[in-house]
VEXKE-129095 format. One record per atom (N, C-alpha, C): atom name; residue number from 1; x, y, z; residue in three letters. Coordinates in Angstrom, 3 decimals, padded with zeros to 6 digits, m for minus. Example, Ala and Ser with C-alpha at 12.3 -4.5 7.8 and 13.67 -1.06 7.14 Angstrom:
REM VEXKE-129095
N, 1, 013.190, m005.690, 007.800, ala
CA, 1, 012.300, m004.500, 007.800, ala
C, 1, 013.200, m003.300, 007.800, ala
N, 2, 012.850, m002.250, 007.080, ser
CA, 2, 013.670, m001.060, 007.140, ser
C, 2, 012.900, 000.030, 007.870, ser
REM end
This chain:
REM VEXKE-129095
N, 1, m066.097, 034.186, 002.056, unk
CA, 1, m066.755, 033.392, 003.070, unk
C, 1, m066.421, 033.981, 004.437, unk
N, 2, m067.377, 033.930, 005.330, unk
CA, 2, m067.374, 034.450, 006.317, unk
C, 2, m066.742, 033.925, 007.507, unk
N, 3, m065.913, 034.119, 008.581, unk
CA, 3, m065.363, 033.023, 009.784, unk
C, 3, m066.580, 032.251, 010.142, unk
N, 4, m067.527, 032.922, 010.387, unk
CA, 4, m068.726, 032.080, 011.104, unk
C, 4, m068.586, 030.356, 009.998, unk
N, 5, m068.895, 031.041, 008.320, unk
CA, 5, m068.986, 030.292, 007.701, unk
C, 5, m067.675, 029.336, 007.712, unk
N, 6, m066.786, 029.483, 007.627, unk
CA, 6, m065.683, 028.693, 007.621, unk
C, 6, m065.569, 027.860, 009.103, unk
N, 7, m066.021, 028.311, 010.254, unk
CA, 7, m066.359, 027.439, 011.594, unk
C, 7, m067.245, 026.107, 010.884, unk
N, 8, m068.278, 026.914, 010.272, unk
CA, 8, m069.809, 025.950, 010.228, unk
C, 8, m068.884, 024.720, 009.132, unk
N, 9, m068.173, 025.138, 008.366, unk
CA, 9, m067.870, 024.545, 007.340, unk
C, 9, m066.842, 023.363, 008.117, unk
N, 10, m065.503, 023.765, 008.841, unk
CA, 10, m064.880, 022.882, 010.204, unk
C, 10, m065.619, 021.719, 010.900, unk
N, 11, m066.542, 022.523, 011.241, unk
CA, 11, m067.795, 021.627, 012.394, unk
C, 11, m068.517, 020.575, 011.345, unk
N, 12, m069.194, 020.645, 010.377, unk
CA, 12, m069.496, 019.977, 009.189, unk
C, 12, m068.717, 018.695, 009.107, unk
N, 13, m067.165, 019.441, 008.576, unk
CA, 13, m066.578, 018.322, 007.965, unk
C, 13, m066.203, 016.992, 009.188, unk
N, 14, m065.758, 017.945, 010.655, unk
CA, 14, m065.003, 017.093, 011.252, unk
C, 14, m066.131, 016.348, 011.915, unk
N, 15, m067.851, 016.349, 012.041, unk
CA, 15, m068.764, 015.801, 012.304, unk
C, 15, m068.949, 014.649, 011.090, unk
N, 16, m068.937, 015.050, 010.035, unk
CA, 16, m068.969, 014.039, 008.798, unk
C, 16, m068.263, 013.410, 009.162, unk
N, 17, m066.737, 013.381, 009.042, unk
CA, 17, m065.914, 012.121, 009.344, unk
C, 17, m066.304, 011.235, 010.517, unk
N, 18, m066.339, 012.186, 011.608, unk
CA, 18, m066.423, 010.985, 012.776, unk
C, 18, m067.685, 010.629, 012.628, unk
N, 19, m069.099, 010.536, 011.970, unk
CA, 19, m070.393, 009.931, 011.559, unk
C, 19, m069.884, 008.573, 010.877, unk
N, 20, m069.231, 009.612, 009.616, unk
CA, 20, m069.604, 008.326, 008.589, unk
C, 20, m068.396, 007.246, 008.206, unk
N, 21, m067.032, 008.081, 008.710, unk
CA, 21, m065.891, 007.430, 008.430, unk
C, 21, m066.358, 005.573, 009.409, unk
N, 22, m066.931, 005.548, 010.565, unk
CA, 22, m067.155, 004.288, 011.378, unk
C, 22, m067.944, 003.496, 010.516, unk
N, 23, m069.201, 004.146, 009.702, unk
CA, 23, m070.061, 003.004, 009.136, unk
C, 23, m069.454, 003.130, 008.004, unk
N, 24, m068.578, 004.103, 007.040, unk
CA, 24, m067.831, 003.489, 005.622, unk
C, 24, m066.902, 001.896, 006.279, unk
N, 25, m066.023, 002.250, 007.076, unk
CA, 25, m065.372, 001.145, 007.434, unk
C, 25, m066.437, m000.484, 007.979, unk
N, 26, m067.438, m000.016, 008.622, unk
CA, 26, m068.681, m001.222, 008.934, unk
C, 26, m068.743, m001.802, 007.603, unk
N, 27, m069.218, m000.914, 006.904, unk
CA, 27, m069.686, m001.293, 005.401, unk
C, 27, m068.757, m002.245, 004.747, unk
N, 28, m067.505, m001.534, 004.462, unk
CA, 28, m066.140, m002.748, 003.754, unk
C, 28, m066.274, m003.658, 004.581, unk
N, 29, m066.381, m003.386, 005.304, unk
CA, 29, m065.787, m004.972, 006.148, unk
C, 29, m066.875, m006.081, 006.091, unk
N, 30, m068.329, m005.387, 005.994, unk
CA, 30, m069.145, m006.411, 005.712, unk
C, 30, m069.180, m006.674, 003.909, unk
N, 31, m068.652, m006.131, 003.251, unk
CA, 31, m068.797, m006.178, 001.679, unk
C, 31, m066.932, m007.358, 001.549, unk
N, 32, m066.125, m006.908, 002.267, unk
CA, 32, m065.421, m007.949, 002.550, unk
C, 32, m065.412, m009.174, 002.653, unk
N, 33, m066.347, m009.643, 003.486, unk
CA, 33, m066.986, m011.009, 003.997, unk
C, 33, m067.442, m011.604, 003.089, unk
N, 34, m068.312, m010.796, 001.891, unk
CA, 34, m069.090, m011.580, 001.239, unk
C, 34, m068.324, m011.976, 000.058, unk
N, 35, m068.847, m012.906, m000.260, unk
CA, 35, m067.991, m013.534, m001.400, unk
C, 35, m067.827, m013.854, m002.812, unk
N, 36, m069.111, m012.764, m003.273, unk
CA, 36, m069.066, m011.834, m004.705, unk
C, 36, m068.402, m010.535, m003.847, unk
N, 37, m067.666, m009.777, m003.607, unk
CA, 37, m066.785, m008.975, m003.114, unk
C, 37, m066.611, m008.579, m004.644, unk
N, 38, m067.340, m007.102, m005.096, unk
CA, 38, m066.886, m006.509, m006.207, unk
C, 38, m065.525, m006.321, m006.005, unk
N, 39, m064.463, m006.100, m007.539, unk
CA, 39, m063.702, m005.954, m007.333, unk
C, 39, m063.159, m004.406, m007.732, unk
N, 40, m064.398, m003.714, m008.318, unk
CA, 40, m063.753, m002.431, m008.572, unk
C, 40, m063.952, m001.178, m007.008, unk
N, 41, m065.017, m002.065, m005.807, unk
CA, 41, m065.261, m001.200, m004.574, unk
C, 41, m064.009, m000.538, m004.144, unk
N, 42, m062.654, m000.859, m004.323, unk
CA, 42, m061.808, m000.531, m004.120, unk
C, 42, m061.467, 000.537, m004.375, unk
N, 43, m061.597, 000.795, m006.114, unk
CA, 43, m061.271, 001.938, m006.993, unk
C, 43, m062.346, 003.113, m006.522, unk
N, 44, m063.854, 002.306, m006.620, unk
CA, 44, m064.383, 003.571, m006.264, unk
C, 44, m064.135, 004.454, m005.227, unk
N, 45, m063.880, 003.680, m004.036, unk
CA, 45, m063.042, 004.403, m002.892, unk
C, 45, m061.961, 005.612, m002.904, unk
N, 46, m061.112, 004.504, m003.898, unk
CA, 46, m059.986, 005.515, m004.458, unk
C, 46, m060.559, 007.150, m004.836, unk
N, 47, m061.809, 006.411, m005.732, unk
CA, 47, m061.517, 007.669, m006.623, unk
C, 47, m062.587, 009.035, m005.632, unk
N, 48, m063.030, 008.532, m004.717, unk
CA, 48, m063.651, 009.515, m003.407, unk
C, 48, m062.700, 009.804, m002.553, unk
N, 49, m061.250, 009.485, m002.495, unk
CA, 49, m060.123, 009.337, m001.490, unk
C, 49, m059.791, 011.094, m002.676, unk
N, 50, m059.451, 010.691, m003.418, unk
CA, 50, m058.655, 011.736, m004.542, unk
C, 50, m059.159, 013.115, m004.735, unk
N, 51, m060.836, 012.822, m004.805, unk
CA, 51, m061.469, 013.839, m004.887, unk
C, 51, m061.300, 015.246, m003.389, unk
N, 52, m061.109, 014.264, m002.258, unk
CA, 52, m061.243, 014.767, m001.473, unk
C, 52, m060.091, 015.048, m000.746, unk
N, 53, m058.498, 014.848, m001.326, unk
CA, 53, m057.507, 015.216, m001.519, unk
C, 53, m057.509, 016.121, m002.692, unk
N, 54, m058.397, 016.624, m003.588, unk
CA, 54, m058.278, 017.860, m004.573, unk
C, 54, m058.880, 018.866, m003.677, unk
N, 55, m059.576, 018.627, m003.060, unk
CA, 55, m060.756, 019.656, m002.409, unk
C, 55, m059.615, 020.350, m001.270, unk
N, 56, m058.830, 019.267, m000.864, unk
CA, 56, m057.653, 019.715, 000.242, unk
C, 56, m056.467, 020.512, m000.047, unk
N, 57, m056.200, 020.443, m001.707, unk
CA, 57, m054.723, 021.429, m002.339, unk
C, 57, m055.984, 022.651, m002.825, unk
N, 58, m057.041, 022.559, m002.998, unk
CA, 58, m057.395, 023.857, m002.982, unk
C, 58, m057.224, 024.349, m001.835, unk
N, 59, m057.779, 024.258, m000.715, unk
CA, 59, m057.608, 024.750, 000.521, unk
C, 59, m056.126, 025.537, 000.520, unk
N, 60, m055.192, 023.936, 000.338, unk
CA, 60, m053.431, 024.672, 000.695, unk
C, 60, m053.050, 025.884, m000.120, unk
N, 61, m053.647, 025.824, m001.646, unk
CA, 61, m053.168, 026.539, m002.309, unk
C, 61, m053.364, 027.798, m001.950, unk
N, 62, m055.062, 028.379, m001.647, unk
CA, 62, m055.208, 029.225, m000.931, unk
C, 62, m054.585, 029.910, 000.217, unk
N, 63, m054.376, 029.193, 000.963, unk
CA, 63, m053.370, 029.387, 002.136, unk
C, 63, m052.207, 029.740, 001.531, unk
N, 64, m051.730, 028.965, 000.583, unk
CA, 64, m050.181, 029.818, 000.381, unk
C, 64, m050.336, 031.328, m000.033, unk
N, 65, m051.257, 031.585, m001.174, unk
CA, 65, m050.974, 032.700, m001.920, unk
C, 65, m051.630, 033.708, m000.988, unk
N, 66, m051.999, 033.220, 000.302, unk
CA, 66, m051.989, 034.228, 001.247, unk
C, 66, m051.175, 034.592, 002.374, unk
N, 67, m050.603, 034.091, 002.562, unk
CA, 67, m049.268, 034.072, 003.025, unk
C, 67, m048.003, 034.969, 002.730, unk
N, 68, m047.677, 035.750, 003.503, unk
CA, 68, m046.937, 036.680, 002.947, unk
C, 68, m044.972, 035.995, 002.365, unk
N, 69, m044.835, 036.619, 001.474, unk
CA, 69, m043.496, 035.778, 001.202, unk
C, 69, m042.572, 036.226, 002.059, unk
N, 70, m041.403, 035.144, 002.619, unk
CA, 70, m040.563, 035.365, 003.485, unk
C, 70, m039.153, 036.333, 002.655, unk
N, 71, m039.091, 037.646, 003.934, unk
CA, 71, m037.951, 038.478, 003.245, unk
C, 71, m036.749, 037.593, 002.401, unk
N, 72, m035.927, 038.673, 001.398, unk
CA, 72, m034.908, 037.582, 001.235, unk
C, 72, m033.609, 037.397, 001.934, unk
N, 73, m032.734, 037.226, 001.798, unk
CA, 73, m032.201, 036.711, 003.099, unk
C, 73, m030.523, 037.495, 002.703, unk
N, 74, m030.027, 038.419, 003.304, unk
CA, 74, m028.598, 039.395, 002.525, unk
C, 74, m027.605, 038.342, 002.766, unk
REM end
């Protein structure tokens, strides 16, 4: 992937969050209120929270094994 691409990919994500992270939170809070309030909305959350904490140890992992290892130490 290219820097350009990895910018576009930055700009993407950190535009996604600040879009949609305000109306996900609008949303609970009005699914909150109501009073059939599924009870698994929670989990599903979860399980979009997790996914997108896997998507993030790929990232790290990458980063490490590029990383040069630190000398050892006499």
């Amino acid at each position: 992937m290219q820097t350009n691409t990895v910018e576009q990919a930055k700009n993407f994500f950190r535009t996604y969050a600040e879009t949609t992270m305000p109306l996900h939170a609008a949303l609970v809070r009005a699914c909150c209120a109501e009073p059939d309030l599924p009870e698994d909305l929670a989990l599903i959350l979860e399980d979009i929270g997790q996914d997108y904490v896997a998507l993030s140890d790929l990232i790290n992992q990458a980063l490490r094994t590029r990383r040069a290892p630190l000398p050892a130490a006499e």
